[in-house]
Structures are given as structure tokens and as C-alpha cells.
N, C-alpha and C positions, 0 to 999 in steps of 0.2 A: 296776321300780317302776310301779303305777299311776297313770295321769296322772286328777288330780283334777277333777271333775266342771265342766264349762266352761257355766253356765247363762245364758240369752238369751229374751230377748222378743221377741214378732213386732211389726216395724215398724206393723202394720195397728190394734195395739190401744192405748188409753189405758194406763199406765203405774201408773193405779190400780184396771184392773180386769180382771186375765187372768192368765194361769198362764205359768210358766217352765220351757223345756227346754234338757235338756243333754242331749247326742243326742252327746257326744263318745265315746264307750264302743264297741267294737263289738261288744257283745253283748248291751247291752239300752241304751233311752231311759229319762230317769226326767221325771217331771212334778210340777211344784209350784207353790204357789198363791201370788203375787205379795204378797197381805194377809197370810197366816201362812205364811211359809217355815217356820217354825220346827214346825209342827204335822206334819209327815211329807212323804212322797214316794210317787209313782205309782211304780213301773217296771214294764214291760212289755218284752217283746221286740224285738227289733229288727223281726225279719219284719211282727209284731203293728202296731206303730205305723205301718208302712209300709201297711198292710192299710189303718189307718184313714186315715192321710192321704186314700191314692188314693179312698176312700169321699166324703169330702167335700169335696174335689176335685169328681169325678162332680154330686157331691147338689147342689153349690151355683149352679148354672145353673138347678135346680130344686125342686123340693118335698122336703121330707126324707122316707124311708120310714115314718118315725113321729110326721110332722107331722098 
């Protein structure tokens, strides 16, 4: 049986305005938006989201490449 989707907010953000991940899957993260859960879901790859993390990780000590 699949274990169902365990979704979380980041400590760093207000409560009314940021998206929520459940990254409990090991084959893909899905992303959703805190105001309309109800409206759908991101997923993306596991590898993928990992991609981006480490991207803005890197970015955020500095300028964004498409700032």
C-alpha cells in the first residue's frame, strides 16, 4: 500500500503565503499552493526538485540568474 502524501510548510514562511511539499514519495515531490490546495498539484521528480533546491541554495547568497 501507498503511504499517503505527508504535506509541510517551511518554517521560514508566513502561513498565509507559500506553497506546501510532500517530498514523502521516493519517486517524485509534489508542490502545492497553501491559498488553493484544492486547485491541483506540481510533481516533479525526485532528482528534479533536488536540481532545484541546490540551485537556490547556491543563488541565495547572491543575485538570481534571471534577476
Amino acid at each position: 500500500m501507498r503511504e499517503s502524501a505527508n504535506w509541510r510548510t517551511s518554517s521560514y514562511t508566513r502561513s498565509d503565503s507559500c506553497v506546501e511539499v510532500a517530498d514523502n514519495d521516493p519517486e517524485k515531490v509534489m508542490v502545492r499552493d497553501t491559498k488553493a490546495r484544492n486547485r491541483g498539484i506540481i510533481a516533479v521528480q525526485r532528482v528534479t526538485w533536488v536540481e532545484f533546491l541546490e540551485y537556490v541554495k547556491r543563488d541565495s547568497a547572491g543575485d538570481f540568474l534571471w534577476a
